[in-house]
C-alpha positions as a Markdown table, in Angstrom:
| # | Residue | x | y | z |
|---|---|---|---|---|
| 1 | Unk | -4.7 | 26.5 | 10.1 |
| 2 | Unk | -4.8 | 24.3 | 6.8 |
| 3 | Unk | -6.7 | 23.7 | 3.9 |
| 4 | Unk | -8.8 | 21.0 | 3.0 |
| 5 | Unk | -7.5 | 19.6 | -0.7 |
| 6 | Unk | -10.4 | 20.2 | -3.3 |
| 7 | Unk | -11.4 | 17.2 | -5.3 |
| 8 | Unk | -12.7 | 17.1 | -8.4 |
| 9 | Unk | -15.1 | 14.6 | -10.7 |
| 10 | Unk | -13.7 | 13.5 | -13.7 |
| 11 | Unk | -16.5 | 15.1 | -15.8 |
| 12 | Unk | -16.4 | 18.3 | -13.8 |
| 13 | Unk | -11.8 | 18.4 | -14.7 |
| 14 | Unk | -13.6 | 17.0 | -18.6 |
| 15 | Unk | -16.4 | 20.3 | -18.9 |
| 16 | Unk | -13.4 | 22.7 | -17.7 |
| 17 | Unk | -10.9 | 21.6 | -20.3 |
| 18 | Unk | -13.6 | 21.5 | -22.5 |
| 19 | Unk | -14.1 | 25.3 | -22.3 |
| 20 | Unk | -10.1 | 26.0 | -22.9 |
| 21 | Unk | -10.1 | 23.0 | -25.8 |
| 22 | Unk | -13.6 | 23.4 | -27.6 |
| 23 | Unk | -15.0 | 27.2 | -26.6 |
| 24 | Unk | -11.9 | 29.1 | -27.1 |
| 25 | Unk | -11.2 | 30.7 | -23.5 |
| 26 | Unk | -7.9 | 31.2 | -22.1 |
| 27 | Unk | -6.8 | 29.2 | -19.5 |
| 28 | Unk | -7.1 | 32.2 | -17.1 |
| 29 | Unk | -10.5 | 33.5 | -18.1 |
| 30 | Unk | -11.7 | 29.2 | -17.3 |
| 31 | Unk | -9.9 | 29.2 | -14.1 |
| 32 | Unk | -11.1 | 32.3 | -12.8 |
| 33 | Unk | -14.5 | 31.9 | -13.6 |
| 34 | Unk | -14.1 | 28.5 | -11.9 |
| 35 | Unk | -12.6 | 29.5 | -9.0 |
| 36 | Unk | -9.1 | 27.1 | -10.1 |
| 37 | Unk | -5.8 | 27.3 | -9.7 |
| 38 | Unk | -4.0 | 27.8 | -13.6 |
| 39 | Unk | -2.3 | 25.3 | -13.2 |
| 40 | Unk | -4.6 | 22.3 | -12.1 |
| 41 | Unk | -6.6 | 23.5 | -15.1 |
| 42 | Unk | -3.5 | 22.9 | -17.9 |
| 43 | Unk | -2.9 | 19.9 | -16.4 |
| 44 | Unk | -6.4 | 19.1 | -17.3 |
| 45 | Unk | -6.2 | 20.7 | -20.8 |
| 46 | Unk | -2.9 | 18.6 | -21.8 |
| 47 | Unk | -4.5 | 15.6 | -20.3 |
| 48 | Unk | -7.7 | 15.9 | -22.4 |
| 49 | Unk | -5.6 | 16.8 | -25.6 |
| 50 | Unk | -3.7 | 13.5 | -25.1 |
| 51 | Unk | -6.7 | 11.6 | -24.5 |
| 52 | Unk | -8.2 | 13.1 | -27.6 |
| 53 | Unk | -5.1 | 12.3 | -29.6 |
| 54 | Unk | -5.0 | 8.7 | -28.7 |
| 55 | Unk | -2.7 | 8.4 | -25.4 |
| 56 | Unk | -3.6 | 6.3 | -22.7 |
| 57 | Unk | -3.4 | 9.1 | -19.6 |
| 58 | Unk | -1.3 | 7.9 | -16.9 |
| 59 | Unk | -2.5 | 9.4 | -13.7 |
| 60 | Unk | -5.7 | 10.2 | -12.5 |
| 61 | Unk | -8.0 | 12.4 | -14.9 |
């Protein structure tokens, strides 16, 4: 028995790092009340950041 892979829009990954970044929850509190894995969300938080602070991202958002 497997898993289907979740996917995720860009905005949606955007509003979730959004709350970490801009609303000041922790990255546990967001992923929980997501339903995420920790660690997809800090990816998305560290991608965001960079994008914020001028680096072109490069992998998928």
């Amino acid at each position: 028995m497997t898993k289907q892979r979740r996917s995720f829009t860009p905005e949606f990954k955007r509003e979730a790092a959004s709350l970490v970044l801009d609303q000041g929850y922790s990255h546990i509190e967001a992923a929980r009340s997501l339903g995420l894995v920790e660690s997809a969300l800090r990816r998305w938080v560290n991608q965001l950041q960079e994008e914020r602070n001028g680096v072109t991202p490069t992998s998928k958002a």
